[in-house]
C-alpha positions as CSV (number, residue, x, y, z in Angstrom):
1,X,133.3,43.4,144.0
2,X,136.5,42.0,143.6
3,X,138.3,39.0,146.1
4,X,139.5,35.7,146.0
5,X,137.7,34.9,149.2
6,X,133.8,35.1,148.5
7,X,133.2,37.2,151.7
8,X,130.0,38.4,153.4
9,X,130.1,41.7,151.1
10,X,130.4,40.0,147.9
11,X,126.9,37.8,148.4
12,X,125.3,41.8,148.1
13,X,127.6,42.7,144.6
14,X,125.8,42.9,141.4
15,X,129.1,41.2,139.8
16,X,131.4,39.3,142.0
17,X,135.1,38.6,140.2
18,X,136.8,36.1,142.5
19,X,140.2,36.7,140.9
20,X,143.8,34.7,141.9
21,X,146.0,36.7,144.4
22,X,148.2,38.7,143.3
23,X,146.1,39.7,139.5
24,X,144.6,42.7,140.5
25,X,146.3,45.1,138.2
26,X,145.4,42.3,135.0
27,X,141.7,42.6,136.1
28,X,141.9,46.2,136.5
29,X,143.5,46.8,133.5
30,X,141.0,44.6,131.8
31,X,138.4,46.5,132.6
32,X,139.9,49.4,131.0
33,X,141.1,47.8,128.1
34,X,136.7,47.6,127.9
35,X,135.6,50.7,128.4
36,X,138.8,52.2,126.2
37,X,138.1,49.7,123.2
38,X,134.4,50.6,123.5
39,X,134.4,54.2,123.9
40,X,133.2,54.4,127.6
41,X,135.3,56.7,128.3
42,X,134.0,60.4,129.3
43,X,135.6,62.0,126.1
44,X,135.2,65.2,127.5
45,X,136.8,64.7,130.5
46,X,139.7,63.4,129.0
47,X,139.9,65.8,126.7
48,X,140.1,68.6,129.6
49,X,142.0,66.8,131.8
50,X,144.5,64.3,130.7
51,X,147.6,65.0,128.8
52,X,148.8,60.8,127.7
53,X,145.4,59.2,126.3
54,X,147.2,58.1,123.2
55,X,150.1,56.3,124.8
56,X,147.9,55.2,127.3
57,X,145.2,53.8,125.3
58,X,148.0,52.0,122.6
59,X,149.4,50.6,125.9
60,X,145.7,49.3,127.4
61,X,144.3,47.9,124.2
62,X,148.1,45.9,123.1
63,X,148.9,44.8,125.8
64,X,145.7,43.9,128.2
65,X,143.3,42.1,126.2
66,X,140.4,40.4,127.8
67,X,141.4,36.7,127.1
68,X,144.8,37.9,129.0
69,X,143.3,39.8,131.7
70,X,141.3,36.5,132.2
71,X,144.3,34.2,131.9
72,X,146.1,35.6,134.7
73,X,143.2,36.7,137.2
74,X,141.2,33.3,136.7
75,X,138.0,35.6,136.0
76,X,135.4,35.1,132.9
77,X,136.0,37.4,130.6
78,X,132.2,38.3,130.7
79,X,132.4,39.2,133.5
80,X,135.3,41.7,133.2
81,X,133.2,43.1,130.2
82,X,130.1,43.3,132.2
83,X,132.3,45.0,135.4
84,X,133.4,47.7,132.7
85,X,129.6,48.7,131.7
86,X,128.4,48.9,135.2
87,X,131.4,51.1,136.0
88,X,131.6,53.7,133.0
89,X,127.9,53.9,132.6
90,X,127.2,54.5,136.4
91,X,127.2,57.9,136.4
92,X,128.7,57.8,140.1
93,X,131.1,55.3,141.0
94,X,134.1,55.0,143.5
95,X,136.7,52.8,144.0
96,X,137.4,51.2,147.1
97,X,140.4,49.2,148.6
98,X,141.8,47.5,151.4
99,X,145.2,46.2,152.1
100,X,144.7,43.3,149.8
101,X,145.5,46.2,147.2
102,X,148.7,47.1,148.8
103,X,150.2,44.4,149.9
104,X,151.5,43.1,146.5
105,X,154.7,43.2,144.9
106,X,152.6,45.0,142.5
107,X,150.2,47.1,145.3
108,X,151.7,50.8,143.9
109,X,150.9,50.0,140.3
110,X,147.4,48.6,141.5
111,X,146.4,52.0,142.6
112,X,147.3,53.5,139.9
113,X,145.3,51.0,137.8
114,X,142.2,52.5,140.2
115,X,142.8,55.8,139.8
116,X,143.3,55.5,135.8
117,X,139.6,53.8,135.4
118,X,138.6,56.8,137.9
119,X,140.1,59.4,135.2
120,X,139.0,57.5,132.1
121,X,135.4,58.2,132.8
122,X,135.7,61.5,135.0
123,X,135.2,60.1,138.6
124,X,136.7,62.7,139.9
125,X,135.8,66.1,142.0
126,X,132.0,64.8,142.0
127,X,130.1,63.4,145.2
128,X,130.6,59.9,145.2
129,X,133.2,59.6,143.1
130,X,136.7,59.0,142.9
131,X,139.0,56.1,144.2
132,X,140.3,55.7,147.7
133,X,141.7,53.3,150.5
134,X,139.7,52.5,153.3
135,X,142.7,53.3,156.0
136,X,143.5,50.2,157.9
137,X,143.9,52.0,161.4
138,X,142.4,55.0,162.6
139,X,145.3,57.4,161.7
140,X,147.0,56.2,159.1
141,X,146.1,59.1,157.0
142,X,147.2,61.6,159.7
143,X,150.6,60.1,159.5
144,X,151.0,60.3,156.2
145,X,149.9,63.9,156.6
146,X,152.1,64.6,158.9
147,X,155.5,63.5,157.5
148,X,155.3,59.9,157.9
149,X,156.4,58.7,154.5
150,X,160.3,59.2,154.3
151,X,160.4,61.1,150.8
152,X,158.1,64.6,152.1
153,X,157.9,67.3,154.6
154,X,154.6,67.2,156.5
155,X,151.4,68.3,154.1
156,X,153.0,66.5,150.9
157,X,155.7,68.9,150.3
158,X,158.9,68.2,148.7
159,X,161.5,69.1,151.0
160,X,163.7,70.1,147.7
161,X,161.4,72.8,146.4
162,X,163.2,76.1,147.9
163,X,160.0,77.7,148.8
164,X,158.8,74.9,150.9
165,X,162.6,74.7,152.4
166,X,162.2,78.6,153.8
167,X,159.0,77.9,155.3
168,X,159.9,74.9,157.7
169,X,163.6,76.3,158.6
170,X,162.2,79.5,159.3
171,X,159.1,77.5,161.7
172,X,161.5,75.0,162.8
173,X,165.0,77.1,163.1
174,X,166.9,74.5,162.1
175,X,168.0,73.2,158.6
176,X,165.7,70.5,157.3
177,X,167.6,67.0,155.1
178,X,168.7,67.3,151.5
179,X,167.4,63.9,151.1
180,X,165.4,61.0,151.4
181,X,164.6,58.9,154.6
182,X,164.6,54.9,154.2
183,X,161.8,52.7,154.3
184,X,161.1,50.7,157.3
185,X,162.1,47.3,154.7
186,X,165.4,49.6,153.6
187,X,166.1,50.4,157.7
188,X,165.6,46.4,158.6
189,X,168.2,45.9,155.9
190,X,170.4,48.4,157.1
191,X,170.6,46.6,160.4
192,X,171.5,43.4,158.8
193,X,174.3,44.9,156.7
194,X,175.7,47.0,160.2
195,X,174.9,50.3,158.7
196,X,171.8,51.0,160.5
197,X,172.8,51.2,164.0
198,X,169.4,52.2,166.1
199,X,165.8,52.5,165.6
200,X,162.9,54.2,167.3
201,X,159.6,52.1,167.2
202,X,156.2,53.9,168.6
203,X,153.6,52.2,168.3
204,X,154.0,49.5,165.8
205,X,155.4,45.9,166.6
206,X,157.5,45.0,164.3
207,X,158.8,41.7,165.7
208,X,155.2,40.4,165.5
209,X,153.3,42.6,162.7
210,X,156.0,42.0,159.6
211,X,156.7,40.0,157.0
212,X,159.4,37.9,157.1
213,X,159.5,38.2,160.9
214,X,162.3,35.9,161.1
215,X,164.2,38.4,159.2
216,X,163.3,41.2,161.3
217,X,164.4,39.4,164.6
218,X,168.1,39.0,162.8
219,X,168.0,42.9,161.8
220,X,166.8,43.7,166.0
221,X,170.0,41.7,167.4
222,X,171.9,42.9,165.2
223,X,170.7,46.6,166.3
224,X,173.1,48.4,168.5
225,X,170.2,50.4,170.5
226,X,166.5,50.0,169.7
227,X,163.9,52.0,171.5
228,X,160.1,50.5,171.8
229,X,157.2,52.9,172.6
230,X,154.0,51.8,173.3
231,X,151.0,51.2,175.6
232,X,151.6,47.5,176.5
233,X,154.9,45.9,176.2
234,X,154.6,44.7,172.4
235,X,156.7,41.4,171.4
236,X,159.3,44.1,169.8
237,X,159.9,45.1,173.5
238,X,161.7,42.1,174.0
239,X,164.6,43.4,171.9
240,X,164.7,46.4,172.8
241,X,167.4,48.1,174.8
242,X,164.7,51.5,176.2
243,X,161.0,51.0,176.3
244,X,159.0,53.7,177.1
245,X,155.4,53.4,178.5
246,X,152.8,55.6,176.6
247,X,149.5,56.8,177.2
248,X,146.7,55.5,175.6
249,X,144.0,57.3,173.4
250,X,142.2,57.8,176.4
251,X,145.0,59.1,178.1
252,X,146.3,61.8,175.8
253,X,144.6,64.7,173.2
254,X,145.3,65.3,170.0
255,X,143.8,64.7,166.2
256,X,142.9,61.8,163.8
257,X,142.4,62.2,160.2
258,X,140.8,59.7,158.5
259,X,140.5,58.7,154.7
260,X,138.4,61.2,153.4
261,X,140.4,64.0,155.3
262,X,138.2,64.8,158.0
263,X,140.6,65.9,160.9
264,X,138.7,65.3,164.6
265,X,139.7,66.5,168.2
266,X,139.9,64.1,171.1
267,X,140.4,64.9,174.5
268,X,141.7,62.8,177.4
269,X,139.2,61.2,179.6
270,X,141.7,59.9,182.4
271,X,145.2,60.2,183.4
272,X,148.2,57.9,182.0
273,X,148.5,55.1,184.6
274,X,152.6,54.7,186.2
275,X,155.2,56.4,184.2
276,X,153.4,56.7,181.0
277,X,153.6,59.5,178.9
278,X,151.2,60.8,175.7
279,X,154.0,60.6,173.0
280,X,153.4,64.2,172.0
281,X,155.3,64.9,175.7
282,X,157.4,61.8,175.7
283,X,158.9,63.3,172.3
284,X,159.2,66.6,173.4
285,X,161.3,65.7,176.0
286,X,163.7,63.6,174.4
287,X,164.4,66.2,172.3
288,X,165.0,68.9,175.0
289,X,167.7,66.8,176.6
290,X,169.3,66.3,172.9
291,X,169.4,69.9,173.1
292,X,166.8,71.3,171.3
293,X,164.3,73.9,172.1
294,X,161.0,72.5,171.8
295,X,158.8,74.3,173.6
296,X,155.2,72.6,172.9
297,X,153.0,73.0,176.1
298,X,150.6,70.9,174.8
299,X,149.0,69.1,171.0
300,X,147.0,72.6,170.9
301,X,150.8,74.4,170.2
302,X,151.4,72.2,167.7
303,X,148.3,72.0,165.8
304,X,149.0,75.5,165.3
305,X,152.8,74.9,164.1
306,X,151.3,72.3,161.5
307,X,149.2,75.3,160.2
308,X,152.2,77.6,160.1
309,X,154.4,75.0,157.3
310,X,151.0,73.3,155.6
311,X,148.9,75.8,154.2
312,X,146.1,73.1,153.9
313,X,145.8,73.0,158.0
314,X,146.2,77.0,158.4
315,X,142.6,77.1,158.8
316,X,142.4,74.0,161.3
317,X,142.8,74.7,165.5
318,X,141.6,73.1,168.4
319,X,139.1,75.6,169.4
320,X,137.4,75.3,166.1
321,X,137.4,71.3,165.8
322,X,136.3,71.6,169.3
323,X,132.4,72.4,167.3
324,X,133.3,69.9,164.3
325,X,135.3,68.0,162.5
326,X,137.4,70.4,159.4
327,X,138.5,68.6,156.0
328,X,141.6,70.0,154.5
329,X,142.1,71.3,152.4
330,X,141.4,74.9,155.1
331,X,143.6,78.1,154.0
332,X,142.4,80.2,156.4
333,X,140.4,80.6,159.9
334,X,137.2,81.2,157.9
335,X,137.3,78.6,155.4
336,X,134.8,75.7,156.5
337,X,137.0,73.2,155.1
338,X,137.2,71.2,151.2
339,X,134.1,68.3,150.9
340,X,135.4,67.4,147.8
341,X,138.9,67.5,145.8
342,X,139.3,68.7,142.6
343,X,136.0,70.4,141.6
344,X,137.8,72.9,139.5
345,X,140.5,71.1,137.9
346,X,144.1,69.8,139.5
347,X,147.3,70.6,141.3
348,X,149.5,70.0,138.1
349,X,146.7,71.0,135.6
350,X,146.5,67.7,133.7
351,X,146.6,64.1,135.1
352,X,149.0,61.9,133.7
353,X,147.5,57.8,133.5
354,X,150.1,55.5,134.5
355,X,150.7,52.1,132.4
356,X,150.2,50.2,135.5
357,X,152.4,47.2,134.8
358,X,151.7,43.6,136.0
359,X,154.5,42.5,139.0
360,X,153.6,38.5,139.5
361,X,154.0,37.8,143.4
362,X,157.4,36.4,144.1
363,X,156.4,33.2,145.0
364,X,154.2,30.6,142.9
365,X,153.3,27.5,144.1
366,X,155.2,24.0,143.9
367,X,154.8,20.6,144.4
368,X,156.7,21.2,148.0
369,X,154.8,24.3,148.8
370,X,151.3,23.8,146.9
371,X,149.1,26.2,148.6
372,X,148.9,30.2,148.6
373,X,148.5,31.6,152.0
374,X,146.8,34.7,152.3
375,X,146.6,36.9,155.9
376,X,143.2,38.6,156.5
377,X,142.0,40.7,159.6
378,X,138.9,39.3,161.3
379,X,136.0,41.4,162.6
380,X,137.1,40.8,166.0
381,X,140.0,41.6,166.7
382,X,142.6,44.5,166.0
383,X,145.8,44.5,163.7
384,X,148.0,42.1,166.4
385,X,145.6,41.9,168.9
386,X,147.7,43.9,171.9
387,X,144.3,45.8,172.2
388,X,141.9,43.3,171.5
389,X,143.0,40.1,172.8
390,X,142.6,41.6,176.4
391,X,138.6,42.1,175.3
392,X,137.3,39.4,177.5
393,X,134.0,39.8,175.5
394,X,136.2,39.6,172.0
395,X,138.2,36.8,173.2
396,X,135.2,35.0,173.7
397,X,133.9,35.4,170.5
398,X,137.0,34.6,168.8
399,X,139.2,32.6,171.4
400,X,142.5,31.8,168.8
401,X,143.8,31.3,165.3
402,X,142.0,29.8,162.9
403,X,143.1,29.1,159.4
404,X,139.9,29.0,156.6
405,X,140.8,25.5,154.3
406,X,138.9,24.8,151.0
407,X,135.8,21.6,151.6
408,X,137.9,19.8,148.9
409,X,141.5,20.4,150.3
410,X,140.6,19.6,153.7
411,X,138.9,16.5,152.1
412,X,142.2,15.3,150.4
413,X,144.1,16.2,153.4
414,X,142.3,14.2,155.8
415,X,141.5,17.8,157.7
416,X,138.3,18.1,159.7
417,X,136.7,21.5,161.1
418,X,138.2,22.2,164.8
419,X,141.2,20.0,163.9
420,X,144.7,21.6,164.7
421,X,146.9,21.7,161.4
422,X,150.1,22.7,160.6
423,X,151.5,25.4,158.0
424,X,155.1,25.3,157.1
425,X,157.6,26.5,154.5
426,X,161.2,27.2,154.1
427,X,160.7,29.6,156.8
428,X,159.0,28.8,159.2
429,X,156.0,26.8,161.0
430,X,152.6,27.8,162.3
431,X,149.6,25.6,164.4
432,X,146.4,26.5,163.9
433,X,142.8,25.4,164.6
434,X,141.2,24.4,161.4
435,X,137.8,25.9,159.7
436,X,136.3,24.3,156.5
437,X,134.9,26.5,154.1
438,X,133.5,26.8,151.1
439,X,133.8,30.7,150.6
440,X,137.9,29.8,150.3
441,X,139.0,28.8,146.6
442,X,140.7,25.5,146.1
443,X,144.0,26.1,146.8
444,X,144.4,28.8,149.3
445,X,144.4,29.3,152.6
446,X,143.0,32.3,154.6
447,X,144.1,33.1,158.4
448,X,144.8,36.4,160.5
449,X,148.3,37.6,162.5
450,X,146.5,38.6,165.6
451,X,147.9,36.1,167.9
452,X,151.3,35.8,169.7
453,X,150.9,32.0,170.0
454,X,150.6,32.2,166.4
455,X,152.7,34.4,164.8
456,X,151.6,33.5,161.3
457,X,154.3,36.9,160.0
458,X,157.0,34.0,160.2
459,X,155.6,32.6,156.8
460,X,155.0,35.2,154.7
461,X,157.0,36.1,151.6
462,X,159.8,37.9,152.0
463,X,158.7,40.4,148.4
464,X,158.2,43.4,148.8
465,X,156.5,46.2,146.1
466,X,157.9,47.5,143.7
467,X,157.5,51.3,144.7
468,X,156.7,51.3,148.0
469,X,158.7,48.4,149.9
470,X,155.5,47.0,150.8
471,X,155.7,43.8,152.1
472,X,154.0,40.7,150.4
473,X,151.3,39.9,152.9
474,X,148.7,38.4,150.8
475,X,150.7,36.1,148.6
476,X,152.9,33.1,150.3
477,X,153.6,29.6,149.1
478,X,153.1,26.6,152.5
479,X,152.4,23.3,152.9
480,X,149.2,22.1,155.0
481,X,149.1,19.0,157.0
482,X,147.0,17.5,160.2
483,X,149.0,18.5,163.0
């Protein structure tokens, strides 16, 4: 189990690496560098399945040895050696991650560095096995599935393969884009420079749930129309030139697919309160009165579109996910659904390893700005807390924001538990209440971006990955003082 924080989970680890933010692709690559030095590798599997071992294993063993891999993550180098043997000789193993993967500078390479210890001893198409996210929201992976990502059509598909082109003109009777969308970074810069001129927002507060909020603010005035959508008026609302009220979970039907592709029916359990809309109609309508002729009568209709441009959902309809939930992919009305990926072999035949490279965070600290500030979620509240903070019972248990401080720091600093600090840098301040502990290293700082009285998004670094335009949540240089 790997963290700089020593939380709850890693007191039940075997190993526990407590490695620097921002190292996680020089401990992962570590690890391989082990079990690729001592022939841990499942020889057959790579043999059947992998088309770079050379060029990957020339890369791993000159370029990431152990008393590297230590230098940069902080972590023995026994005990990268001993992680390696558990993992190879397991048998079973799977990777898991949160968003302390992702939001790096480095996050993209990071997975890849996951997946490439999952190939090198033939994790992969077995129970148990493989190397996956653990989805910070309930539907993150039915977004991506459904076109979310601005570089492919819904289902994955490259929208400049002229197969995949026919299908969704020929569903969609209309002629799909030659290229690219933007990030929601690339957008926020857009607005700065005057080129992007309006944005759509549903159900995501941007204002609030950023990096570099300060930043995004600039890019919102600077906006010459900005819609927010959403089921209470989110901080982003305040900008905005439309909001429009949506209806709740509760108040709407429709799917969720969660991380290990599972795709589940729910069904509305009250009316939307007011003028409030489920965004499946709220979206249908806008589009009507821009002139185009959607015709969905209700999420049912376009389940059943999905199915007609994605051949993994063909199989997947309300009436049958009415009995149970269906994992794509499902080719046909009779197919119950895939358990497992890749049980007899791959897409693109072979599996190519990346040579994950090391991206340092942008921001190291100084005399000025000495500590590392890292945002965290706690257990009892939501993402921003628009949900959660009006929990009367979750409010209770967890009234405001607290920032976690190192015994020794907090020693230095004069800080006692309770106290009310403050956290600055160049951009920004943030108040806190102040809990000591011990499970923090020296040196960092821990605290969550659930509050609006606390909108800790004002301090974080403005780096972004490499790949993916990520931003760099988990790694941002402040100063610490009694308030």
């Amino acid at each position: 189990m790997a963290d700089p924080r020593r939380i709850a989970f890693a007191d039940l680890a075997n190993i526990y690496l407590p490695l620097r933010p921002g190292s996680n692709v020089p401990l992962l690559n570590g690890i391989a560098h082990v079990i690729v030095r001592d022939e841990l590798y499942d020889k057959e599997f790579v043999d059947k399945f992998v088309e770079n071992f050379e060029s990957y294993r020339h890369y791993i063993l000159s370029e990431w040895d152990l008393a590297k891999a230590s230098r940069y993550t902080g972590v023995k180098p026994y005990l990268i050696e001993q992680s390696a043997y558990l993992y190879a000789k397991a048998g079973r193993a799977l990777i898991l991650w949160g968003l302390g993967v992702s939001e790096h500078r480095s996050g993209s390479y990071t997975a890849m560095a996951c997946a490439n210890l999952a190939t090198l001893c033939g994790y992969w198409g077995k129970p148990g096995c493989g190397a996956m996210p653990l989805r910070g929201q309930n539907n993150v992976q039915g977004a991506c599935d459904m076109g979310g990502l601005p570089y492919v059509l819904p289902g994955y598909q490259n929208y400049q393969d002229d197969s995949v082109k026919r299908t969704f003109e020929e569903v969609w009777q209309d002629v799909i884009p030659t290229e690219k969308g933007k990030t929601l970074p690339a957008l926020l810069s857009g607005a700065l420079e005057g080129k992007v001129k309006a944005l759509y927002l549903m159900g995501y507060d941007v204002a609030m749930s950023h990096g570099d909020i300060t930043e995004v603010w600039r890019a919102f005035h600077n906006l010459e129309f900005l819609v927010v959508q959403d089921i209470f008026m989110p901080l982003s609302g305040k900008f905005a030139h439309a909001v429009l009220p949506a209806g709740c979970v509760f108040e709407k039907s429709g799917t969720f697919t969660n991380g290990e592709r599972r795709v589940q029916l729910f069904e509305r359990a009250v009316s939307p309160p007011g003028l409030a809309l489920p965004d499946w109609l709220i979206l249908t309508k806008l589009a009507q009165k821009l002139g185009y002729n959607w015709r969905y009568e209700s999420p049912a209709d376009i389940a059943l579109e999905i199915g007609k441009v994605w051949s993994g959902w063909a199989g997947i309809n309300h009436e049958r996910l009415r009995e149970r939930g269906i994992q794509w992919p499902c080719p046909d009305i009779n197919h119950p659904g895939t358990d497992i990926l890749f049980t007899s072999g791959f897409p693109k035949g072979k599996i190519h390893l990346a040579l994950a490279k090391h991206v340092p965070p942008l921001e190291e600290p100084t005399e000025e700005f000495p500590f590392v500030l890292v945002t965290i979620r706690k257990l009892e509240h939501y993402n921003i807390g628009s949900m959660t903070r009006r929990a009367e019972p979750l409010m209770r248990l967890y009234p405001e924001p607290v920032i976690d401080i190192n015994p020794e720091d907090a020693k230095t600093l004069g800080i006692h538990e309770g106290q009310k600090v403050r956290v600055w840098n160049k951009r920004g301040e943030v108040f806190f209440r102040a809990h000591i502990t011990s499970r923090v290293p020296k040196g960092l700082l821990f605290t969550d971006f659930h509050f609006d009285s606390a909108l800790t998004n004002i301090l974080v670094s403005p780096g972004l990955d490499e790949l993916m335009d990520t931003p760099e949540y988990k790694v941002s240089t402040v100063a610490l003082a009694p308030a």
